[in-house]
C-alpha positions in Angstrom: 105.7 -107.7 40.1 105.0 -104.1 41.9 101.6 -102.7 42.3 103.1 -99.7 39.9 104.5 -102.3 37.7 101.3 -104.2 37.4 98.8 -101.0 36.7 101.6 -99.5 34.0 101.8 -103.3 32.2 98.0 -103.1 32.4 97.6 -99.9 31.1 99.9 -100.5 28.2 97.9 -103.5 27.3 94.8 -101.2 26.7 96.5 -99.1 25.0 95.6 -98.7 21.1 98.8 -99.1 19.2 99.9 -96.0 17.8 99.7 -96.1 14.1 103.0 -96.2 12.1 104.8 -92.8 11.4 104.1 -93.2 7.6 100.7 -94.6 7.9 98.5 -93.2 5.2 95.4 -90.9 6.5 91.7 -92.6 5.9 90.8 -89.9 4.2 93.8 -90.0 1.6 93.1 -93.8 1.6 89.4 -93.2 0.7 90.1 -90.7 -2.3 92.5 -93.3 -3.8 89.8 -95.9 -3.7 87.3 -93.5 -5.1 89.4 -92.5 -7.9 90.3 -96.1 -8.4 86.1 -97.0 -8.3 85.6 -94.2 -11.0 88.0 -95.6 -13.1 87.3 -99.3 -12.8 83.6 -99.7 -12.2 81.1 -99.4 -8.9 81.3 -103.3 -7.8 82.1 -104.8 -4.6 84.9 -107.0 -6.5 86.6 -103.2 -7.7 86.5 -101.8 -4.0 88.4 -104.8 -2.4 90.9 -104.2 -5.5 91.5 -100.6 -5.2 91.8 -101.1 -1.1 94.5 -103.5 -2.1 96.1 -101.2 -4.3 96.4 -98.6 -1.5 97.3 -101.2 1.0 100.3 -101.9 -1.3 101.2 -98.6 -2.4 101.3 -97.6 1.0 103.8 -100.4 1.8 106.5 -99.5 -0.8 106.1 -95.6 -0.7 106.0 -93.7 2.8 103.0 -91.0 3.1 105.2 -88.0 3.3 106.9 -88.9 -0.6 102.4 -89.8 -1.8 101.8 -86.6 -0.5 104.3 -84.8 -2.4 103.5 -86.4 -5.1 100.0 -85.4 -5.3 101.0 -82.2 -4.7 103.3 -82.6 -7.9 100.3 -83.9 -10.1 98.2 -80.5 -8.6 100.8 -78.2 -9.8 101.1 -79.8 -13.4 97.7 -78.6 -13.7 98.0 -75.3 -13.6 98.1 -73.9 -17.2 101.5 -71.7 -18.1 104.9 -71.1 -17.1 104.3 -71.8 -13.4 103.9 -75.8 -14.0 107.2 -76.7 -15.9 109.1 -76.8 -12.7 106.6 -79.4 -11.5 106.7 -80.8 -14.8 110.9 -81.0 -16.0 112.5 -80.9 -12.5 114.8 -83.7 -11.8 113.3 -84.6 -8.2 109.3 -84.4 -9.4 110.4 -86.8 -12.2 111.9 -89.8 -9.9 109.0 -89.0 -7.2 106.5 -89.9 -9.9 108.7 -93.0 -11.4 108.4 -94.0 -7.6 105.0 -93.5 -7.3 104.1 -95.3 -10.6 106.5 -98.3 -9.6 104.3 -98.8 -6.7 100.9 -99.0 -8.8 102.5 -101.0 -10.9 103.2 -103.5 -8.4 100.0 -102.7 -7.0 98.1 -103.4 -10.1 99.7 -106.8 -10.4 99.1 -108.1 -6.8 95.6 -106.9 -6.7 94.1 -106.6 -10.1 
């Protein structure tokens, strides 16, 4: 190998590997876990649980279709008119079914 060939196969071996395009933020990780702690109990057991849960929600539903989701359950929230769109549309309906597939799932792998 050249010298340039050498330092570039070096340098790509120190490289961190970039994190996949639909990789969930830690953050957005984190607030599933602590809404699945509040829910389930405070124990070490329950953490390792609701990490798996995230771990395999994030595996059958890319983070751009979680965030819309979330985004979905926000706007339901709001009282009057404004929230039936986010409530009866089409779309926000089979978003949701996804997203509830996955827990599902989820709930039977890691629970």
């Amino acid at each position: 190998m050249k010298t340039v060939e050498l330092i570039f196969a070096a340098t790509m071996a120190l490289s961190p590997t970039p994190a996949p395009a639909d990789d969930y933020p830690t953050a957005t990780r984190a607030e599933y876990v602590f809404a699945c702690m509040a829910s389930n109990g405070q124990t070490p057991e329950v953490l390792r649980k609701c990490a798996c849960s995230i771990d395999a929600i994030a595996e059958r539903v890319p983070y751009a279709s979680y965030e819309k989701v979330e985004t979905i359950l926000a706007m339901q929230q709001i009282p009057g008119g404004r929230a039936a769109y986010f409530k009866e549309a089409a779309w926000a309906k089979e978003l949701l079914e996804e997203l509830r597939r996955a827990q599902a799932e989820a709930n039977l792998k890691c629970f």
